[in-house]
KOLBAVEX-767056 format. One record per residue (C-alpha): x, y, z; residue number from 1; chain. Coordinates in steps of 0.2 Angstrom, whole numbers, plus 2048, in hexadecimal, padded with zeros to 3 digits. Each point is the difference from the previous one (the first is absolute). Layout:
<torros>
  east  north   up  num  chaine
     X      Y    Z  NUM       A
...
</torros>
This chain:
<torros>
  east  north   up  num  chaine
   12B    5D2  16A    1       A
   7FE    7F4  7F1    2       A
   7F1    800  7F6    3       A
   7F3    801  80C    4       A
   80A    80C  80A    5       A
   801    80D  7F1    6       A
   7ED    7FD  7FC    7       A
   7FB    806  811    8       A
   80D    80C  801    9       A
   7F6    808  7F2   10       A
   7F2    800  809   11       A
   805    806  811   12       A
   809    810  7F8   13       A
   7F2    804  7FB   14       A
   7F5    803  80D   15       A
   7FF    813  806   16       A
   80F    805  80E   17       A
   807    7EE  7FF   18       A
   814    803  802   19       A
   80D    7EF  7FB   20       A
   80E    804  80A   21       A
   809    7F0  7FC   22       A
   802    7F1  7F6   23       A
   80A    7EF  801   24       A
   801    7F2  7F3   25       A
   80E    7F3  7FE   26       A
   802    805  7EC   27       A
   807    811  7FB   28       A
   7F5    801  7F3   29       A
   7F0    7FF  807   30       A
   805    80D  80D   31       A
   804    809  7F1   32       A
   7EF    800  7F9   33       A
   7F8    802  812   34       A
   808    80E  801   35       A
   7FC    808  7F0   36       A
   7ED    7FC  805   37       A
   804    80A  80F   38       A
   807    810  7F7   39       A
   7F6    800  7F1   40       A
   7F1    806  80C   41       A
   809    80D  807   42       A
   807    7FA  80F   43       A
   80E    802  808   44       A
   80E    7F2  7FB   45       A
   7FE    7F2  80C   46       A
   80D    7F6  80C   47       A
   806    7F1  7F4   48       A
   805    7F2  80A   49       A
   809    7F0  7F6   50       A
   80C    7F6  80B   51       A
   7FC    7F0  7FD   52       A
   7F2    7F6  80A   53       A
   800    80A  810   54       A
   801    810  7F7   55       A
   7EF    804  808   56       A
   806    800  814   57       A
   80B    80F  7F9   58       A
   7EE    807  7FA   59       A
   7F9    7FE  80F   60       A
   80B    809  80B   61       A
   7F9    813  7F9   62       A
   7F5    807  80A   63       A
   7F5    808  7F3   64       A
   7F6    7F0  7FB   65       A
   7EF    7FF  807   66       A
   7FC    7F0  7F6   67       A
   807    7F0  7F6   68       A
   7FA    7F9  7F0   69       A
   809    7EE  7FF   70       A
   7FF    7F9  7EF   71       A
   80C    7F1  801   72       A
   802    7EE  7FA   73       A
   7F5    7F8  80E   74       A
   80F    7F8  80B   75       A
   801    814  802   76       A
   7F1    805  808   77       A
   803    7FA  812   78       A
   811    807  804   79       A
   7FC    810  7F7   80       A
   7F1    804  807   81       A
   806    7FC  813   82       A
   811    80A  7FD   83       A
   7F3    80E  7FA   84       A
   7F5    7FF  80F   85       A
   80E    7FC  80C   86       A
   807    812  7FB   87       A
   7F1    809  803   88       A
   7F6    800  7EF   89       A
   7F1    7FC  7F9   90       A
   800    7F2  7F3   91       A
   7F7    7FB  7F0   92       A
   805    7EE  7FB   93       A
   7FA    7F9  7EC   94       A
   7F8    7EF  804   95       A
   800    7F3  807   96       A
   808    807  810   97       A
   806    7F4  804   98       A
   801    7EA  7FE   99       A
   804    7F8  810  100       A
   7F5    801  80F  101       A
   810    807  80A  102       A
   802    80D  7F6  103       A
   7ED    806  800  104       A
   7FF    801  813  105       A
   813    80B  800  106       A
   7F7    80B  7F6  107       A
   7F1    802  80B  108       A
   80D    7FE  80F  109       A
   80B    80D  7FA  110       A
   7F2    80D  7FA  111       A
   7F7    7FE  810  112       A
   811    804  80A  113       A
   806    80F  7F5  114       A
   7EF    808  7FE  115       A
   800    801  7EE  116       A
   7F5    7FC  7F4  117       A
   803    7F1  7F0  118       A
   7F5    7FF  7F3  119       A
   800    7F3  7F4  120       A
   7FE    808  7EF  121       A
   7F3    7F6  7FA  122       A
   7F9    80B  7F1  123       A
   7F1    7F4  7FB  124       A
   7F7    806  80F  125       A
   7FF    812  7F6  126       A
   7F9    7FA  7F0  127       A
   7F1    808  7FA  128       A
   7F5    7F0  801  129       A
   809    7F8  810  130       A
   7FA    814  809  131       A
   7EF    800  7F9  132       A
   7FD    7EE  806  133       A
   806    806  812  134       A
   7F4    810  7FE  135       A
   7F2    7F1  7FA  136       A
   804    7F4  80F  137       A
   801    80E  80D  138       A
   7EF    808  7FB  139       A
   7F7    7ED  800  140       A
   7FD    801  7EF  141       A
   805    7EC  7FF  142       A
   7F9    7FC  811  143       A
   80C    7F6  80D  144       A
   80C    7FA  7F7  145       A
   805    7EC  801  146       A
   80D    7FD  7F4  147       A
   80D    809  7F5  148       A
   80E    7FB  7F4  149       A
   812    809  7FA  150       A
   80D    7FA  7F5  151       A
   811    801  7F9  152       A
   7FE    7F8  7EF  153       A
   80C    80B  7F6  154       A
   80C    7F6  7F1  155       A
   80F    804  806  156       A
   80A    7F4  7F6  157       A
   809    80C  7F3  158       A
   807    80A  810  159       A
   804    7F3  80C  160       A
   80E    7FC  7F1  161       A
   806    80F  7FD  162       A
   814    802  803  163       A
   7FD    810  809  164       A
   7F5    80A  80C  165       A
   7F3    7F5  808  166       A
   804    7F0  7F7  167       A
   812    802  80A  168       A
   7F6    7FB  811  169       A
   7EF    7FD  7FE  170       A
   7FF    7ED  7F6  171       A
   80C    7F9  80E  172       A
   7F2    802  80C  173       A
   7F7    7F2  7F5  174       A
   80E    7F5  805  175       A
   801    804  813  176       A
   7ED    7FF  804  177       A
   7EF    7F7  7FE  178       A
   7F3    80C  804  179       A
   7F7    80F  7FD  180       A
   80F    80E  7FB  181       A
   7F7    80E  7FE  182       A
   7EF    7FF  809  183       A
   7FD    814  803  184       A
   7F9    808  7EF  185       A
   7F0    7F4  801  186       A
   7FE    7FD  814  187       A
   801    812  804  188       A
   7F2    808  7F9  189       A
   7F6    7F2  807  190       A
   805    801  810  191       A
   7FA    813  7FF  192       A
   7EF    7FB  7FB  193       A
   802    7F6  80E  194       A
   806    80B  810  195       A
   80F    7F5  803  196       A
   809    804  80E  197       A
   7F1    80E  802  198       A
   7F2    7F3  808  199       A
   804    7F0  7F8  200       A
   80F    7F8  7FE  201       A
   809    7F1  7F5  202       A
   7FF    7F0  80B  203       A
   806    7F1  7F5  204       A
   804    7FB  7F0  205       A
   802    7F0  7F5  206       A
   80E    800  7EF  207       A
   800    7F5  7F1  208       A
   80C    801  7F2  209       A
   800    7F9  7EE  210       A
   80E    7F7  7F9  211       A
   80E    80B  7F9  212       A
   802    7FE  7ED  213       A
   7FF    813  7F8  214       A
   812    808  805  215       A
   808    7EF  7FA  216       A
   7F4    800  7F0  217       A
   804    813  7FC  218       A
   812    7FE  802  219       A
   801    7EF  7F5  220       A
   7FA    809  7F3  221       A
   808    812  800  222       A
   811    7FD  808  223       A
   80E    7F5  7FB  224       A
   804    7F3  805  225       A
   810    803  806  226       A
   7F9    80D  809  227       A
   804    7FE  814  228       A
   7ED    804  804  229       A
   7FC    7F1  7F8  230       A
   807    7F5  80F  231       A
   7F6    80A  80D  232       A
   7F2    7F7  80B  233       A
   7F0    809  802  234       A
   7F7    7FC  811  235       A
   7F1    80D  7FE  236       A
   7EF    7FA  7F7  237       A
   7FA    809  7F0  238       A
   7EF    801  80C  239       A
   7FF    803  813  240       A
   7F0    802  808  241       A
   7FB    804  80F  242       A
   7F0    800  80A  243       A
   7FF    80C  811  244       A
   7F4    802  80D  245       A
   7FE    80E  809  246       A
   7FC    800  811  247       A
   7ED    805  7FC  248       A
   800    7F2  7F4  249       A
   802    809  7F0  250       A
   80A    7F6  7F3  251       A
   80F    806  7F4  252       A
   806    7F6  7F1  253       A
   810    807  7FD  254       A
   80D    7FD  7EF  255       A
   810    7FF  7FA  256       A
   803    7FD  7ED  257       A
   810    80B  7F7  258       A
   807    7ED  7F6  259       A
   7F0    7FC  7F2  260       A
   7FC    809  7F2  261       A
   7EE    80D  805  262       A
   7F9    810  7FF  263       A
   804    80A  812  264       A
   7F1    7FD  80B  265       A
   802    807  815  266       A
   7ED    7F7  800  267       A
   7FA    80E  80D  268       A
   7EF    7F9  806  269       A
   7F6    802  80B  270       A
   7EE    7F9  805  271       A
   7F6    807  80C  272       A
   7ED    7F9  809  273       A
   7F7    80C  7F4  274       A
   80D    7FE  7EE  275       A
   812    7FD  7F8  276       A
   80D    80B  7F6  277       A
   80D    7F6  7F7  278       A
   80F    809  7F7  279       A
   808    7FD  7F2  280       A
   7F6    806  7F5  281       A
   7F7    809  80E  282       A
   7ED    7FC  803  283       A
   7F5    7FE  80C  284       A
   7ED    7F6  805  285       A
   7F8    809  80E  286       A
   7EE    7F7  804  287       A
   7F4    810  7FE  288       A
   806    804  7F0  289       A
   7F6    7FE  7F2  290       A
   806    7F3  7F2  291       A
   800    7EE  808  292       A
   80F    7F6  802  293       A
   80B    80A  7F7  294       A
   810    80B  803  295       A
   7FF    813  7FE  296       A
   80B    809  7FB  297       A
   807    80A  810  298       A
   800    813  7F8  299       A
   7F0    804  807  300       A
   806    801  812  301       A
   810    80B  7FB  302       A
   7F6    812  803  303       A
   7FA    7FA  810  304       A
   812    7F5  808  305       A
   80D    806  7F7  306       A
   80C    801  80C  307       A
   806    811  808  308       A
   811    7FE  7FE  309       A
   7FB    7FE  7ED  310       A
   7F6    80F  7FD  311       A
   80D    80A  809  312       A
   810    7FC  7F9  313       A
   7FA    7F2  7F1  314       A
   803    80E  7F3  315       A
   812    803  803  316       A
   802    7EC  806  317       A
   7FA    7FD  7EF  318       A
   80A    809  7F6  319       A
   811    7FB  809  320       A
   7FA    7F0  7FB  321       A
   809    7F2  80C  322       A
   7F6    7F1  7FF  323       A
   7F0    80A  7FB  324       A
   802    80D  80D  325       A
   801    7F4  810  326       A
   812    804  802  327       A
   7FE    813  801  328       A
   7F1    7FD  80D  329       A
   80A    7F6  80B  330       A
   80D    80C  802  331       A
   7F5    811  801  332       A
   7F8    7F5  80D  333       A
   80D    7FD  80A  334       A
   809    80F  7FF  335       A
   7F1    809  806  336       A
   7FC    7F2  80F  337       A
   815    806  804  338       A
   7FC    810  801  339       A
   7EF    801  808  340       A
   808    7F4  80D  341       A
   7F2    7F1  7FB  342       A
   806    7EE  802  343       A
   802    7FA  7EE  344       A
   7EF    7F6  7F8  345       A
   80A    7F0  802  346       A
   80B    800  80E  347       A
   80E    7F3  806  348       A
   7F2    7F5  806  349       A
   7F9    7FF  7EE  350       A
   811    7FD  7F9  351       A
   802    7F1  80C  352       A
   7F4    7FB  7FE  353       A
   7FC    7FE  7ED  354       A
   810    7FA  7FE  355       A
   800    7F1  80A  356       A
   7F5    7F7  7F5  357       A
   812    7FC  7F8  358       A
   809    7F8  80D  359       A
   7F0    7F6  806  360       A
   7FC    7FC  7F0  361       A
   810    7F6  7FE  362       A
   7FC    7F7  811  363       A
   7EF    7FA  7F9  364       A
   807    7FC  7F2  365       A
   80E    7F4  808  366       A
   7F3    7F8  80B  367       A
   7F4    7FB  7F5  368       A
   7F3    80F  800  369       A
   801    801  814  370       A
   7F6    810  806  371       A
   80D    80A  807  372       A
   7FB    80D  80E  373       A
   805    813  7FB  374       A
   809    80A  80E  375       A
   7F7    80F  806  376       A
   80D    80E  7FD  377       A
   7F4    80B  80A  378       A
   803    7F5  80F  379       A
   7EB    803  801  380       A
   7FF    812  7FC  381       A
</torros>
């Protein structure tokens, strides 16, 4: 369960008639605390499953799991989420799903044989702006919309050397890899505003990457220098960019940035025929509105779009507090698709789909910038 695991743990216990019947982790402790989660609501005490790396194929022989939250080191998410669906449950994967192109169409494959639904727990797509954007978009407030743009710039630096939880897996994906690692958080919202895979769909993309000079600065400077990390080779760019057409001929920038010193940034923009929103700080330019070339604050659209999700649950999302509320959202969400028997907002598809800028990415990246051709995991559905 780690740390993400125990965050959204949090979150899921306390949506209304939830019930965690089990819970895997390879470290004692951490199922420890899980567990203590669990009971401290006033459930009853949980399954606790800690036999090494395939603990959770023990898990998922009970018969009293409906759906499974997986959040692993990445190498994890593939043979966990098909062992899941393969013995009949529904699965909820952290992101990316996936990073090779083989692995994103076994996931599709395997959902689309077993008849159960993955969704890939992308929790951006339930902030408070990224929803009132998707409110904005849908009622034509922006027009058609031609171009939008996500990102992943996050400094991760401090965490990527840390000598335990995610700094145990996640900095030798720098060394294995030249492309976009984490392309979801930014991209997905997009592609909502968008209709991907709902009317439109990703056709190509081009990748560029920077030099990589940030891990090897930071590490100069706060490890030492007999530390073994300091031999390590990092492949990935401080900057990945990508550019993607749609098949309507929409255009995506798309960015990866976790190795430089800056403020957190997902971009989230959107311009339309008739204005723009930009995030970070949120504004937005919409052409009838009064006060020339200027950006507007976006609060005067809030009574009018604010999301339904929001003004139903925002109160109690907001007070449980994970990531501002988006976490809470996501899972009252998907419960509530479960049980009303709704295919989740984002489906296999999307989680294919917005993953794959990662393993194209590093193809364009080793060819020079060559547009590479996205695969259609709907197979033109």
């Amino acid at each position: 369960t780690e740390l993400r695991g125990r965050s959204v743990l949090g979150e899921f216990v306390a949506v209304p008639g939830v019930r965690i019947t089990a819970l895997c982790d390879i470290v004692q402790e951490k199922a420890d605390k899980a567990k203590a989660i669990v009971e401290k609501v006033g459930m009853p005490a949980p399954a606790v499953y800690v036999k090494g790396d395939r603990g959770y194929e023990e898990l998922l022989k009970r018969d009293d799991i409906d759906l499974v939250y997986i959040a692993t080191p990445w190498e994890w998410h593939v043979p966990q989420s098909l062992a899941a669906l393969n013995a009949g449950k529904h699965v909820s994967v952290e992101v990316p799903a996936a990073y090779t192109l083989k692995e994103l169409w076994q996931l599709v494959d395997t959902s689309e044989l077993t008849r159960k639904h993955m969704m890939m727990m992308e929790n951006c797509c339930y902030d408070y702006d990224e929803l009132l954007i998707l409110n904005m978009v849908r009622a034509g407030v922006l027009g058609e919309i031609v171009h939008g743009e996500g990102a992943y710039n996050h400094d991760l630096r401090e965490i990527l050397f840390e000598t335990k939880d995610e700094g145990l897996w996640r900095r030798a994906h720098h060394t294995q890899r030249d492309s976009n690692l984490y392309p979801t958080h930014g991209l997905g919202p997009v592609a909502n505003y968008m209709n991907i895979n709902r009317g439109d769909k990703f056709d190509h993309m081009v990748a560029m990457s920077s030099g990589s000079l940030g891990l090897q600065e930071y590490r100069k400077e706060k490890l030492a220098a007999d530390d073994p990390r300091q031999k390590e080779v990092y492949k990935c760019g401080d900057y990945n960019t990508n550019l993607i057409k749609t098949a309507k001929g929409r255009t995506i920038l798309v960015q990866h940035n976790v190795s430089t010193p800056r403020p957190y940034d997902r971009i989230n923009l959107v311009q339309g025929t008739k204005g723009i929103f930009r995030d970070y700080p949120s504004r937005i330019y919409i052409e009838k509105d009064k006060g020339g070339h200027q950006w507007q604050p976006i609060d005067a659209y809030k009574a009018k779009y604010e999301h339904q999700l929001w003004r139903e649950v925002g109160e109690q999302a907001r007070k449980l507090g994970g990531h501002g509320g988006m976490d809470y959202l996501m899972c009252w969400r998907l419960v509530q698709c479960m049980r009303e028997g709704f295919v989740p907002d984002m489906d296999v598809y999307d989680a294919a789909a917005w993953s794959a800028p990662g393993p194209l990415s590093e193809i364009s990246v080793a060819k020079g910038s060559m547009p590479i051709k996205f695969p259609d995991f709907t197979r033109g559905k």
